[in-house]
Chimera marker file (.cmm) of the C-alpha trace (Angstrom):
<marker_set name="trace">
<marker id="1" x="45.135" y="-3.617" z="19.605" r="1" g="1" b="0" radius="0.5"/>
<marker id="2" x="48.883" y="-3.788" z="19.560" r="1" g="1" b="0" radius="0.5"/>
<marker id="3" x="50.341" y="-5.513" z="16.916" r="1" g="1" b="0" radius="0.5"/>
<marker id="4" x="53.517" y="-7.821" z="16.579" r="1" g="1" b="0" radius="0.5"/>
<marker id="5" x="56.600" y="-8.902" z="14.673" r="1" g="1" b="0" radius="0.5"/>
<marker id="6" x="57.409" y="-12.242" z="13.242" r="1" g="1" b="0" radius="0.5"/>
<marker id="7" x="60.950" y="-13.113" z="12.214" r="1" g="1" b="0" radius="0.5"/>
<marker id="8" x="60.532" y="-15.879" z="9.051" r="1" g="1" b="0" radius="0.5"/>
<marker id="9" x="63.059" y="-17.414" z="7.172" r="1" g="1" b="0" radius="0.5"/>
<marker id="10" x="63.718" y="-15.963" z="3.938" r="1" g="1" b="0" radius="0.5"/>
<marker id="11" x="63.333" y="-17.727" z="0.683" r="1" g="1" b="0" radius="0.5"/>
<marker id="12" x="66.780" y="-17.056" z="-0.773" r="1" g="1" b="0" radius="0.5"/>
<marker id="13" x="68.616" y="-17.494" z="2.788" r="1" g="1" b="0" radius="0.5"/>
<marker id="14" x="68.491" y="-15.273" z="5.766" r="1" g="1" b="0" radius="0.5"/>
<marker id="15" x="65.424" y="-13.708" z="7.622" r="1" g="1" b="0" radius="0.5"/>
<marker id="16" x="62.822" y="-11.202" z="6.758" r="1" g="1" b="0" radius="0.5"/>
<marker id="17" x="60.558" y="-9.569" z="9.331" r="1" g="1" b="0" radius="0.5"/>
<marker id="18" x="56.450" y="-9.647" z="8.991" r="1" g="1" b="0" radius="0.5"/>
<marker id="19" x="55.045" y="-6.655" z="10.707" r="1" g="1" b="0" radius="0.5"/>
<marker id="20" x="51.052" y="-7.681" z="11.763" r="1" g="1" b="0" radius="0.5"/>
<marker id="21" x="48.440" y="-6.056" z="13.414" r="1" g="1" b="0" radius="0.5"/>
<marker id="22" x="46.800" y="-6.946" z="16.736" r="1" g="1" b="0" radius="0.5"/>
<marker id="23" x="44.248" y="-9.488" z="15.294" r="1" g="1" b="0" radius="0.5"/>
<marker id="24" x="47.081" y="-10.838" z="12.897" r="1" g="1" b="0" radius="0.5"/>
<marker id="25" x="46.504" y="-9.593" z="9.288" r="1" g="1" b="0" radius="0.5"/>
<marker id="26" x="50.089" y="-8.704" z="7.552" r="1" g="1" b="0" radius="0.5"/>
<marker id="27" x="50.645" y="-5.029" z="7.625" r="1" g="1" b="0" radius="0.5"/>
<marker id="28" x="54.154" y="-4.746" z="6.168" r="1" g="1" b="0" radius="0.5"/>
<marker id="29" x="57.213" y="-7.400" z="5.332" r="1" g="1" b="0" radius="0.5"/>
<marker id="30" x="60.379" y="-6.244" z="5.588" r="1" g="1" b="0" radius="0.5"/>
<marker id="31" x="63.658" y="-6.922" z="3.243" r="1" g="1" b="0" radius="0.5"/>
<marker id="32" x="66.164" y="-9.944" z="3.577" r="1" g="1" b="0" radius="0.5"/>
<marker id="33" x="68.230" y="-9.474" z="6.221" r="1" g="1" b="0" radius="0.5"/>
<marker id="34" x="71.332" y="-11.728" z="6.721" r="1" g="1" b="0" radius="0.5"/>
<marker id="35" x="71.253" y="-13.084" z="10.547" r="1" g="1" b="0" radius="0.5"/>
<marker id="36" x="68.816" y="-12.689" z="13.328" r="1" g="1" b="0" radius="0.5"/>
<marker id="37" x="70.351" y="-10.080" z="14.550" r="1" g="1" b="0" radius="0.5"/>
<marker id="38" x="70.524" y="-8.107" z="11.910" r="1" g="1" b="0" radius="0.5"/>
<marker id="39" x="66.842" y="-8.557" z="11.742" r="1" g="1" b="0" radius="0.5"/>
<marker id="40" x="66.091" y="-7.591" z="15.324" r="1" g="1" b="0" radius="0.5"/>
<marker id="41" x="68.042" y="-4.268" z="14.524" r="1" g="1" b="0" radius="0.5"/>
<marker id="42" x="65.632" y="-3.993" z="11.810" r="1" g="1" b="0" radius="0.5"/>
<marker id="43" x="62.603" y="-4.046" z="13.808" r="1" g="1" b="0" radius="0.5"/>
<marker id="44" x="63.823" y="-1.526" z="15.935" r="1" g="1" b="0" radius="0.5"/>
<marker id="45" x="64.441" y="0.941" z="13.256" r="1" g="1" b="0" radius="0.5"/>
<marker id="46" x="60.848" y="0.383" z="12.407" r="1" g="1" b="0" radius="0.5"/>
<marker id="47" x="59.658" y="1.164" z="15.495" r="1" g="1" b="0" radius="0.5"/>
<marker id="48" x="61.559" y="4.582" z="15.462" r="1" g="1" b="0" radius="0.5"/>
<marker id="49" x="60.362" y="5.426" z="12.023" r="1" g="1" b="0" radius="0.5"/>
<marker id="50" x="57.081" y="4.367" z="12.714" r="1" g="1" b="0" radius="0.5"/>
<marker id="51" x="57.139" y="6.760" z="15.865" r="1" g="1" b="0" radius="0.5"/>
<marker id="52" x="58.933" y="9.838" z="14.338" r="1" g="1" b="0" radius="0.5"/>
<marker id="53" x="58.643" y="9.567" z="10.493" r="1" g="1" b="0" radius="0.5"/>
<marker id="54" x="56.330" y="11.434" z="8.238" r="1" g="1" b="0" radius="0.5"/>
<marker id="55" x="54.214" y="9.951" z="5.580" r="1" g="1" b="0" radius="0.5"/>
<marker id="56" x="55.093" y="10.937" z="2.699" r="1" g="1" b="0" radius="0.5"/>
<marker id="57" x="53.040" y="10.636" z="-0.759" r="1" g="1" b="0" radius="0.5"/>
<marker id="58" x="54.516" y="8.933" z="-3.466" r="1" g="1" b="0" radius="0.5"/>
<marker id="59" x="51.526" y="7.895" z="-5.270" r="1" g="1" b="0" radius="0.5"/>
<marker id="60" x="50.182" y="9.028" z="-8.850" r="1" g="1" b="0" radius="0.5"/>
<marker id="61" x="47.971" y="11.659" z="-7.317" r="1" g="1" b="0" radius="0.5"/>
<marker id="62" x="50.242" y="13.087" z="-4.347" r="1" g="1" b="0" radius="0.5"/>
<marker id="63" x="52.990" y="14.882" z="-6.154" r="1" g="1" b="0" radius="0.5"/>
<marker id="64" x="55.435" y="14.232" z="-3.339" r="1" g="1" b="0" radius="0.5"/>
<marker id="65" x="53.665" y="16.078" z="-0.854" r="1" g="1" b="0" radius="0.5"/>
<marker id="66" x="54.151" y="15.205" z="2.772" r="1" g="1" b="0" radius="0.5"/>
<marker id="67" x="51.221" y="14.346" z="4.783" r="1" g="1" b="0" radius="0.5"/>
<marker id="68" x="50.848" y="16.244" z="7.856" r="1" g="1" b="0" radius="0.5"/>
<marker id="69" x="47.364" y="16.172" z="9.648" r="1" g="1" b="0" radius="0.5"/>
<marker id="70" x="46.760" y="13.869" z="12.460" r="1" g="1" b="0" radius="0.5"/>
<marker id="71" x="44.769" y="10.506" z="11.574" r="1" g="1" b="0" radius="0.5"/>
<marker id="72" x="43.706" y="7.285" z="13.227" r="1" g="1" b="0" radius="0.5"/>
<marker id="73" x="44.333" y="3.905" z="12.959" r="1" g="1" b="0" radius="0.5"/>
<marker id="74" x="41.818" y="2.443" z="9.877" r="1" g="1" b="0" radius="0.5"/>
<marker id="75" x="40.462" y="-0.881" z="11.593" r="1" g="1" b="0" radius="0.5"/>
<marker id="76" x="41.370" y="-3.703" z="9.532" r="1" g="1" b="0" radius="0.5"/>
<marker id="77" x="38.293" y="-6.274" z="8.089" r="1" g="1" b="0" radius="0.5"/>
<marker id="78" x="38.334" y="-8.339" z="11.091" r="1" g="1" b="0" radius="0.5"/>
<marker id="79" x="38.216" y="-5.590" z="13.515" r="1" g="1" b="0" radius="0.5"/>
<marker id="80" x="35.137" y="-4.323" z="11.516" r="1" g="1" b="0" radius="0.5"/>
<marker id="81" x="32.983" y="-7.554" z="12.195" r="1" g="1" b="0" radius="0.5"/>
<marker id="82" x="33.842" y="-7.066" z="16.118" r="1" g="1" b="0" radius="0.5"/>
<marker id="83" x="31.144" y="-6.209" z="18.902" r="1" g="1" b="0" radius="0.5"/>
<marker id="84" x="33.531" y="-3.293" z="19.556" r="1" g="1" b="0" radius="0.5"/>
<marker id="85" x="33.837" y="-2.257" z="16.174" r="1" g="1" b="0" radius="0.5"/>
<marker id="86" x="29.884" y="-2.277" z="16.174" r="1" g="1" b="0" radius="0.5"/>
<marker id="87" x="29.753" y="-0.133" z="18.928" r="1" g="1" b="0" radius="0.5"/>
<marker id="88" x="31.866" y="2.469" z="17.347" r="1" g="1" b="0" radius="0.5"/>
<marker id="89" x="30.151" y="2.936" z="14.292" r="1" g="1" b="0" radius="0.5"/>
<marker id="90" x="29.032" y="6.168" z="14.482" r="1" g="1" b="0" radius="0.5"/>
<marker id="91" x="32.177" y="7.599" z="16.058" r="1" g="1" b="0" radius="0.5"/>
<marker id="92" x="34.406" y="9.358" z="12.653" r="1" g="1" b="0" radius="0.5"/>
<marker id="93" x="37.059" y="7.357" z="11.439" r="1" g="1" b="0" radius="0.5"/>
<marker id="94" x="39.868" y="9.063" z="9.562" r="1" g="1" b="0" radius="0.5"/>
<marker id="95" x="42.052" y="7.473" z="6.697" r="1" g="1" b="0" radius="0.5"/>
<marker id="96" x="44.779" y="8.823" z="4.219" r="1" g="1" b="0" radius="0.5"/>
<marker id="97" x="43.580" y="7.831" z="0.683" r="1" g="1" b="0" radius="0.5"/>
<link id1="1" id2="2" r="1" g="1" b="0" radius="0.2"/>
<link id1="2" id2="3" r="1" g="1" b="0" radius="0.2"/>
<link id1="3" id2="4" r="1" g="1" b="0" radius="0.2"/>
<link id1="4" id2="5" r="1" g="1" b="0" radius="0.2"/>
<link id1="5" id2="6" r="1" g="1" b="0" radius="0.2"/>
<link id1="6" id2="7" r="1" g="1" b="0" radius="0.2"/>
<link id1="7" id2="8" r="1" g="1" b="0" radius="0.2"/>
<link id1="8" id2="9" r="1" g="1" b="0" radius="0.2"/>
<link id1="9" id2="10" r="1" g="1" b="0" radius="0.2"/>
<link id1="10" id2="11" r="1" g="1" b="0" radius="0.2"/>
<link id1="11" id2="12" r="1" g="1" b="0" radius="0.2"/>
<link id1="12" id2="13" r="1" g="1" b="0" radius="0.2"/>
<link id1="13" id2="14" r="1" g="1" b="0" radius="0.2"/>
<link id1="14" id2="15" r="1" g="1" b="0" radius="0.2"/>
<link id1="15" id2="16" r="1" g="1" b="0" radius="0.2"/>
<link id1="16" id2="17" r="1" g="1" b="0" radius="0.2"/>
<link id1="17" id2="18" r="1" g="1" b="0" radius="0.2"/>
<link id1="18" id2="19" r="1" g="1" b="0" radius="0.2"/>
<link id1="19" id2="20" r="1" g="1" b="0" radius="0.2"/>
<link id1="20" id2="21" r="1" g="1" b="0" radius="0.2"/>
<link id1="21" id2="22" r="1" g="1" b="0" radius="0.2"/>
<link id1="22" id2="23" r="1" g="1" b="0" radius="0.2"/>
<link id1="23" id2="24" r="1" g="1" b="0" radius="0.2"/>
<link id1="24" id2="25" r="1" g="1" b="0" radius="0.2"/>
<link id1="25" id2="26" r="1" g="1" b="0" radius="0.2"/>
<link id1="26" id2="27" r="1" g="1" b="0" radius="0.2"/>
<link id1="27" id2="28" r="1" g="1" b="0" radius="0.2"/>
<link id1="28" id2="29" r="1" g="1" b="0" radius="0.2"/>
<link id1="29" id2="30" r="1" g="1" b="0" radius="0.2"/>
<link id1="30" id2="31" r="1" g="1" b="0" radius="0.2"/>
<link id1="31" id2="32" r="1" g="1" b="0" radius="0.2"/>
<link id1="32" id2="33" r="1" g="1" b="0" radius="0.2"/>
<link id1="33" id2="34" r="1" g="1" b="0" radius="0.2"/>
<link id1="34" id2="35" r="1" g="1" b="0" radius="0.2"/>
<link id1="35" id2="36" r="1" g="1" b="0" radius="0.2"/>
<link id1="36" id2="37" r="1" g="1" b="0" radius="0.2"/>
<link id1="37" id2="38" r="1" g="1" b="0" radius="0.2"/>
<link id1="38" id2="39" r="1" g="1" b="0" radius="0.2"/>
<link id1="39" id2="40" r="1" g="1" b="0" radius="0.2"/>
<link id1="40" id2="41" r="1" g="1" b="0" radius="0.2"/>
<link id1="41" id2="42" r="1" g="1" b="0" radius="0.2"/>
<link id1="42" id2="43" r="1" g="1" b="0" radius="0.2"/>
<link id1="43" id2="44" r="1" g="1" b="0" radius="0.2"/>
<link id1="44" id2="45" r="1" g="1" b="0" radius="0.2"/>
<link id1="45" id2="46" r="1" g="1" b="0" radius="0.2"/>
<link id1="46" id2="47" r="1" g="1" b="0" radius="0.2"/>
<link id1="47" id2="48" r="1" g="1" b="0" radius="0.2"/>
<link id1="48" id2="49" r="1" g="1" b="0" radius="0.2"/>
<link id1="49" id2="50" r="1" g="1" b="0" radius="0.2"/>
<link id1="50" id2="51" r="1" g="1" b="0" radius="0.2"/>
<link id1="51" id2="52" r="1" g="1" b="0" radius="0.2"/>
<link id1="52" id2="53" r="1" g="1" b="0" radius="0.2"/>
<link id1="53" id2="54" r="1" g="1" b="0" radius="0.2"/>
<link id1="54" id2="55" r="1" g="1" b="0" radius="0.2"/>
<link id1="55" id2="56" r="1" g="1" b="0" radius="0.2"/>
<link id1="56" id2="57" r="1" g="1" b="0" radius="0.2"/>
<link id1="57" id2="58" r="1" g="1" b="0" radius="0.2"/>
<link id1="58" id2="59" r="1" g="1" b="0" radius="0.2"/>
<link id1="59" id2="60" r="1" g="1" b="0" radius="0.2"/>
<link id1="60" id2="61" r="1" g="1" b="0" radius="0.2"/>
<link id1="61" id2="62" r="1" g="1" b="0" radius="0.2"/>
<link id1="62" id2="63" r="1" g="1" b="0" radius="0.2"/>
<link id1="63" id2="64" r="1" g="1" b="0" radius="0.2"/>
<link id1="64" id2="65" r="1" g="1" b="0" radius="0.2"/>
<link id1="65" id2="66" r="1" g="1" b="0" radius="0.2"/>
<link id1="66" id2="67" r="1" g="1" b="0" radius="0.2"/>
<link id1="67" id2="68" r="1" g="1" b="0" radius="0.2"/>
<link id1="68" id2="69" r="1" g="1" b="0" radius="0.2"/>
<link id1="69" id2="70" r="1" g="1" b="0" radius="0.2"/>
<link id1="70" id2="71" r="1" g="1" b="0" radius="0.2"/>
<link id1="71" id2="72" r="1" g="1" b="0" radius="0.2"/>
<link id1="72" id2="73" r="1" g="1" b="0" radius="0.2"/>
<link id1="73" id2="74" r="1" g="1" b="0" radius="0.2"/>
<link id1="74" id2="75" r="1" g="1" b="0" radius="0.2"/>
<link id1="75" id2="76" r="1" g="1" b="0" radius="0.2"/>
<link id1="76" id2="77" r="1" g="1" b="0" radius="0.2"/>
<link id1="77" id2="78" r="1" g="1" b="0" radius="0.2"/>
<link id1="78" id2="79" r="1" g="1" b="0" radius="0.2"/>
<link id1="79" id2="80" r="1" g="1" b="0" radius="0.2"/>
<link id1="80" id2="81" r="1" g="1" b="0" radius="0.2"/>
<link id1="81" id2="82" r="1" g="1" b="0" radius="0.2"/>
<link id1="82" id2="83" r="1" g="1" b="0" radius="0.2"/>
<link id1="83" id2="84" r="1" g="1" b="0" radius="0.2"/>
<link id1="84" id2="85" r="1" g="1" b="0" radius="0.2"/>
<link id1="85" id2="86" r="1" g="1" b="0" radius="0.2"/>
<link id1="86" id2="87" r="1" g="1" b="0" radius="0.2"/>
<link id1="87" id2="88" r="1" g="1" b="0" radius="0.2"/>
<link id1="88" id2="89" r="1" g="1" b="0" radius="0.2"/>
<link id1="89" id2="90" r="1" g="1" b="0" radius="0.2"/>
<link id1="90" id2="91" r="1" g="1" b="0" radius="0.2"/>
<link id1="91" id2="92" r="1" g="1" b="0" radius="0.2"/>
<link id1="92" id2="93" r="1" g="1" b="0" radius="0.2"/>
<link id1="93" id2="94" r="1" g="1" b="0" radius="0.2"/>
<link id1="94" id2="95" r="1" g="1" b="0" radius="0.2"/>
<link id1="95" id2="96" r="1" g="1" b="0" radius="0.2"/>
<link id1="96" id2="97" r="1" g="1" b="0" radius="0.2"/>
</marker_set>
């Protein structure tokens, strides 16, 4: 299920980079960035805070607290209505809420 990156052109000018998961449902869009290149560079900051950074909570209920346990992916809507999806049903599923 491995996602992908889009570069798209940027409403005011430039390029902005759409982050989407592996059955194409946006995940994340990123700033403006001025060039292609600059947006490349982008995406590969990305991946290395999406492999090393921690999560944390901003939100009205978190307090600021940092998130630490391990959790899975959370299938997105699509992925739910999948024969594979099906099959895993009774397998837990964890999510950060």
């Amino acid at each position: 299920m491995a996602g992908y990156f889009e570069l798209v052109d940027a409403p005011d000018g430039g390029y902005r980079v759409r982050m989407l998961d592996g059955s194409g449902s946006l995940m994340a869009i990123s700033v403006t960035f001025p060039t292609k290149r600059a947006a490349v560079a982008g995406v590969a900051m990305a991946r290395e805070i999406a492999g090393t950074g921690l999560i944390r909570d901003r939100s009205h209920d978190g307090a600021g607290s940092v998130i630490r346990e391990r959790v899975r992916a959370v299938p997105s809507a699509k992925e739910d209505a999948s024969p594979r999806s099906k099959k895993m049903s009774g397998t837990r599923r964890a999510a950060v809420s």
